[in-house]
NUKOL-395240 format. One record per residue (C-alpha): z, x, y; residue number from 1. Coordinates in steps of 0.25 Angstrom, whole numbers. Layout:
N
{pt {Z, X, Y}, NUM},
...
***
This chain:
293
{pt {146, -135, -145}, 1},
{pt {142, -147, -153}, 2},
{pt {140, -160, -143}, 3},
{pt {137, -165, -129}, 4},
{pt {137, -160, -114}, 5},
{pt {135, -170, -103}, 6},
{pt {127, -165, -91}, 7},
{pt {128, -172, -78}, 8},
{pt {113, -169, -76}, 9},
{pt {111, -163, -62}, 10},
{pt {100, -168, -53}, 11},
{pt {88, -160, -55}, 12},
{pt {92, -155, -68}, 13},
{pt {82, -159, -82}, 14},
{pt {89, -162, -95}, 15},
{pt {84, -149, -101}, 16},
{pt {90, -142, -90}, 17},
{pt {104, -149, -92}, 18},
{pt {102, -144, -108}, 19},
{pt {99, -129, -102}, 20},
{pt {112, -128, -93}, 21},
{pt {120, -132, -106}, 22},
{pt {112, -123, -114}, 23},
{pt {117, -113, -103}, 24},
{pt {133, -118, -103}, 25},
{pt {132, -115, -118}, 26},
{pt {125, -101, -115}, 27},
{pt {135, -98, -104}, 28},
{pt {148, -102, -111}, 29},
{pt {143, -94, -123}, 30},
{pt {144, -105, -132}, 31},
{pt {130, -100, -141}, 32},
{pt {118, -109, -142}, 33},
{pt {118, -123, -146}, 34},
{pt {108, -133, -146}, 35},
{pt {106, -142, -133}, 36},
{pt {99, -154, -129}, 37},
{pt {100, -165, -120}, 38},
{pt {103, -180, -124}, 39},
{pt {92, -187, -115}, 40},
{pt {83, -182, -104}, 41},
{pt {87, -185, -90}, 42},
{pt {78, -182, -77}, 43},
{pt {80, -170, -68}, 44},
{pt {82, -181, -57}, 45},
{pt {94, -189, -64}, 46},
{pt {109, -184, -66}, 47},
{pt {120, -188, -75}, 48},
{pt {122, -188, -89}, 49},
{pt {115, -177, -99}, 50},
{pt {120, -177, -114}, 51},
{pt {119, -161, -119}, 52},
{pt {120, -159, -134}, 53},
{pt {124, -147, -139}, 54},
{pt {125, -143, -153}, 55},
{pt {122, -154, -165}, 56},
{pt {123, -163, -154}, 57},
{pt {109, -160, -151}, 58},
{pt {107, -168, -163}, 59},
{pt {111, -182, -156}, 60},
{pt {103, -179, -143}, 61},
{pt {94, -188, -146}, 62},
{pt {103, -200, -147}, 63},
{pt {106, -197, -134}, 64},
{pt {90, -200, -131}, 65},
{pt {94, -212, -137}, 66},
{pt {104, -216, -129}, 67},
{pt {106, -227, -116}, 68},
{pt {108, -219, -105}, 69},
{pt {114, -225, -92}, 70},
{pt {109, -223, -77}, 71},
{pt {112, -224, -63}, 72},
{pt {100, -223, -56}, 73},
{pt {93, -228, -41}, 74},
{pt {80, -233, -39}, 75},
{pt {75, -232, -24}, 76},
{pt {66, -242, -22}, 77},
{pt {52, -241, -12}, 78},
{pt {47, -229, -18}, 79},
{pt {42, -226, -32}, 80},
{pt {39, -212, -36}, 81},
{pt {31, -206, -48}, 82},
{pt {43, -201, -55}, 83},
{pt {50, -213, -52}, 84},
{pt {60, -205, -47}, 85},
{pt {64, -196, -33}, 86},
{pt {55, -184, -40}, 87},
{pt {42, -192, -39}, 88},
{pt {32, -194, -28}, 89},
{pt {30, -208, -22}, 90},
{pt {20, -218, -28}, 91},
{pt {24, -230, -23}, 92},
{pt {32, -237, -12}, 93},
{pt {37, -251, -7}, 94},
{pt {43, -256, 3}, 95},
{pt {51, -267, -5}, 96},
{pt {65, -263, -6}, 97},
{pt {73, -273, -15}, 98},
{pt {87, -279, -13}, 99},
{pt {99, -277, -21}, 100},
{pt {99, -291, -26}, 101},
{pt {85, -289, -30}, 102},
{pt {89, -276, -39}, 103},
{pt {101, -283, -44}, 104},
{pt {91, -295, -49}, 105},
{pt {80, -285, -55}, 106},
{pt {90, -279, -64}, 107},
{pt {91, -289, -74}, 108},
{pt {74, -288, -79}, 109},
{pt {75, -273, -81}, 110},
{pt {90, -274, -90}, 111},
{pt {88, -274, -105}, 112},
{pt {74, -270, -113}, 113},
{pt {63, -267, -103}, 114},
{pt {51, -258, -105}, 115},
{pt {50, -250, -95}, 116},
{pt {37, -237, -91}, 117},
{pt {44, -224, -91}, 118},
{pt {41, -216, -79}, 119},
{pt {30, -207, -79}, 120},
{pt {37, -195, -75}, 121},
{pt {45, -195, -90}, 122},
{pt {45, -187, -100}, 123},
{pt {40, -196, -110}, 124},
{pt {27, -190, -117}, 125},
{pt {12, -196, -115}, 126},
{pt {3, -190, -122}, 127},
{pt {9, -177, -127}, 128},
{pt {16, -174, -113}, 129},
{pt {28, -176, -103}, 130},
{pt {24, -190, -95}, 131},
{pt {30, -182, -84}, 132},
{pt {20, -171, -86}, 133},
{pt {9, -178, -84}, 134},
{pt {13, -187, -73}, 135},
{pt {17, -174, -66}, 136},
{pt {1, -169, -69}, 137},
{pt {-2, -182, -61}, 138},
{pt {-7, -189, -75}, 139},
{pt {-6, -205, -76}, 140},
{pt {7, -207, -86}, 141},
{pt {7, -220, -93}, 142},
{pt {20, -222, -99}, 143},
{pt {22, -235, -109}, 144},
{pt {32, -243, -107}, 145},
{pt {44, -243, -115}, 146},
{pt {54, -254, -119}, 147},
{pt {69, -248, -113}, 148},
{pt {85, -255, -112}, 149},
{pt {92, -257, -99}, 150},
{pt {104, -259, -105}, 151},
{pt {110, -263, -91}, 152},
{pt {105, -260, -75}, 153},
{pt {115, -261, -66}, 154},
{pt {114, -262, -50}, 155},
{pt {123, -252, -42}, 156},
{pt {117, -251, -27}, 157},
{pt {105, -256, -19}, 158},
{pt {101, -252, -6}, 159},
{pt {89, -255, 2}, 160},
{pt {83, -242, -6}, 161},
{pt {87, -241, -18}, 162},
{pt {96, -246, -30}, 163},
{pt {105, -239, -42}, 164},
{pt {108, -244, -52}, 165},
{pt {113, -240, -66}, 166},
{pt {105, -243, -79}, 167},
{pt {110, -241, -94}, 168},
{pt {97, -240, -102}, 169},
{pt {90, -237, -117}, 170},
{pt {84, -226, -118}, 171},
{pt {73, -222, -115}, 172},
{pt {74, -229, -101}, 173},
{pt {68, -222, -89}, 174},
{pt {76, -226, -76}, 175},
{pt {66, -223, -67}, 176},
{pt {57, -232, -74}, 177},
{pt {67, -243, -72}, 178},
{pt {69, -240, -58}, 179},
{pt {55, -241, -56}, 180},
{pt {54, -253, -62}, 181},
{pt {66, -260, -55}, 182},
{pt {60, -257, -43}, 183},
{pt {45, -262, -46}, 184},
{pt {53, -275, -51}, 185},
{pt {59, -277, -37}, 186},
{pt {44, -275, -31}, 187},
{pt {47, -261, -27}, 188},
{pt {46, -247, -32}, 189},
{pt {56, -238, -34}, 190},
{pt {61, -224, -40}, 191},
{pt {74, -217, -45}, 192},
{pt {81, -209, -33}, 193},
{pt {94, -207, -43}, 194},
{pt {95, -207, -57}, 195},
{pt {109, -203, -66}, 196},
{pt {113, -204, -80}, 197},
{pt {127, -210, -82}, 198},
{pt {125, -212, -97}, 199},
{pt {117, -206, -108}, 200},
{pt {121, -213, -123}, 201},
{pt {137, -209, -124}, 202},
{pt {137, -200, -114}, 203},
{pt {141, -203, -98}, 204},
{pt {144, -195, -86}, 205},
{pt {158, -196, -88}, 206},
{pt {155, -184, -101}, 207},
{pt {144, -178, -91}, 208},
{pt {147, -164, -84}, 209},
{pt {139, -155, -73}, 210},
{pt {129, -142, -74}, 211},
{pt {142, -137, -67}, 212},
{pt {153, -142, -75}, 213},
{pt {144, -135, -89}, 214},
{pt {142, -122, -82}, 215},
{pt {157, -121, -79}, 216},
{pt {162, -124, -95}, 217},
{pt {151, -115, -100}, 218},
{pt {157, -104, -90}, 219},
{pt {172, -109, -95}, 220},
{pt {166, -109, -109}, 221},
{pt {173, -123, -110}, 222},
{pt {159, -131, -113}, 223},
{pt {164, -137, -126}, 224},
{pt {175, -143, -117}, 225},
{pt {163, -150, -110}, 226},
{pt {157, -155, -125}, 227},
{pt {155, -169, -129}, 228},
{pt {158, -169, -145}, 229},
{pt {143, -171, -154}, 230},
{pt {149, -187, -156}, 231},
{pt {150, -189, -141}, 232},
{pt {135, -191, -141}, 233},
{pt {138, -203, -155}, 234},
{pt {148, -210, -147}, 235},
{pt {141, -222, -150}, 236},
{pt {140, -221, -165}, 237},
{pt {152, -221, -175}, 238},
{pt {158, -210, -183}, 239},
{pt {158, -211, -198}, 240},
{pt {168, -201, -204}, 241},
{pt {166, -194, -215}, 242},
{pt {171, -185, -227}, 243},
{pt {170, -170, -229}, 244},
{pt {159, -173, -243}, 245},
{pt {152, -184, -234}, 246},
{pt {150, -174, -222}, 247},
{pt {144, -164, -230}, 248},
{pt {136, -172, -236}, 249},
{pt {130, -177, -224}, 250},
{pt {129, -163, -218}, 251},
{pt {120, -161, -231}, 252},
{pt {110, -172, -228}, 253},
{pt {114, -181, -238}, 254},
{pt {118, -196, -237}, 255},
{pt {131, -203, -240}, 256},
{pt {131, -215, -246}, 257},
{pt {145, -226, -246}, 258},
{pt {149, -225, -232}, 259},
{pt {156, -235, -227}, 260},
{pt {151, -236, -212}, 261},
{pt {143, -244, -206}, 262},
{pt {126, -243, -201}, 263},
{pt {122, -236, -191}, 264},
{pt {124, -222, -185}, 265},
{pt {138, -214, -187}, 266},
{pt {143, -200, -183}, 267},
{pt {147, -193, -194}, 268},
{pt {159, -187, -196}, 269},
{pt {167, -175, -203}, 270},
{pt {181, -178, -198}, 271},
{pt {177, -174, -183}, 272},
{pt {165, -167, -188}, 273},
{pt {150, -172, -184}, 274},
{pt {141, -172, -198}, 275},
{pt {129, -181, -194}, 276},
{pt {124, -194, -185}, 277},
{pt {123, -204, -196}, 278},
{pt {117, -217, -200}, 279},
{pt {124, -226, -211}, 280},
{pt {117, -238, -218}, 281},
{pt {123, -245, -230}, 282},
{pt {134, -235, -233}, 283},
{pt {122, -223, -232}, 284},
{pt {125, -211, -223}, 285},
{pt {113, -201, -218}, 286},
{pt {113, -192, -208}, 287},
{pt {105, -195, -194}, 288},
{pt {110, -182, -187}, 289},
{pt {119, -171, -195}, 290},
{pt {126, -161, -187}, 291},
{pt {129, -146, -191}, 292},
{pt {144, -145, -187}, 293},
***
């Protein structure tokens, strides 16, 4: 049980709940323990897409960190709330309420590199502790402002309320923050009323399943049906082949030299074996990430 599970991440559900049901699938289908983690945190009040590793791919979660990640989202605008989102308290209204046309025209100076505040309800560190903890103490949280990508922002649906769009972003992006921002832009204010992943790095909702649809496997005992191969989560990144006395010496720690590939990352092969995440340079092969399988 080496490799990834895609969660549809329920409403209301944290991402270290979603890691705890498939500790509990494993636990239930008696497959043993194997380590478990999560490939990017995603609020309690967003749904979709939740990368599980399991195994060695725990080794690779934080690529996923590292990722783009693609959103659906609505911004409804005339209210702001603390959280920027529907959990919050109000702390500011307007009456302006901005057309289609407007939005549409907005969308342009908020694509590409753009700093951006995150919010203060985040779990970014100040000081030693959660900025969300201290908000929630009623503390001042002054965050600095950090340089993010809109890689593309796309207009679905306006109404007099509200807008969705869809945003495909670096990481490290906060949504609501740019939601809040669009809206402040159009002389409004504005919070998050829907949030959903569609993408996180390699990963979509077409490879995602339901808390449902994991409890049923781990009861059918058929979870390894439902696993993404270790590579899936290296989809990006080329796989350099190599023989039996170069694999074992990669396992070892030690470096080859004389290989023909080009710079950059590769996913290391033993015939259909994962050894190690790699970075050649020159010909020089050392390990990044080596894997025990």
């Amino acid at each position: 049980m080496h490799g990834w599970i895609i969660l549809d991440k329920p409403l209301g559900l944290g991402s270290t709940q979603g890691v705890s049901a498939v500790k509990r699938a494993l636990r239930d289908g008696g497959y043993g323990k194997f380590k478990v983690g999560h490939g990017g945190t995603l609020d309690p009040l967003a749904t979709g897409v939740l990368p599980i590793a399991l195994g060695e791919a725990t080794k690779l979660a934080g690529r996923m960190l590292d990722s783009d990640k693609i959103y659906d989202f609505t911004v409804r605008f005339g209210v702001e709330t603390d959280t920027l989102d529907l959990e919050g308290r109000e702390i500011a209204a307007s009456d302006v309420r901005p057309s289609r046309d407007s939005v549409e025209a907005i969308l342009p100076r908020f694509t590409g590199p753009i700093e951006q505040v995150p919010p203060a309800y985040s779990a970014l560190k100040v000081d030693g502790a959660r900025a969300y903890d201290r908000a929630r103490k009623g503390e001042t949280v002054e965050l600095a402002t950090r340089a993010v990508t809109v890689h593309s922002l796309t207009l679905h649906d306006a109404d007099a309320e509200s807008a969705t769009l869809t945003a495909h972003v670096s990481k490290g992006t906060y949504i609501r923050s740019l939601a809040r921002d669009i809206a402040l832009a159009l002389g409004t204010v504005g919070h998050v009323t829907m949030l959903r992943r569609t993408r996180a790095g390699p990963f979509g909702l077409e490879s995602a399943i339901s808390l449902d649809k994991l409890a049923d496997a781990a009861k059918g005992r058929t979870l390894e049906q439902l696993l993404l191969p270790l590579r899936a989560g290296l989809d990006d990144i080329p796989a350099l082949s190599l023989a039996p006395g170069q694999a074992g010496a990669l396992r070892q720690g030690k470096v080859l030299t004389g290989i023909a590939a080009n710079d950059g990352q590769h996913f290391a092969l033993d015939g259909d074996t994962p050894v190690a995440l790699v970075e050649v340079s020159d010909g020089t092969v050392r390990v990044v990430r080596g894997f025990n399988l």
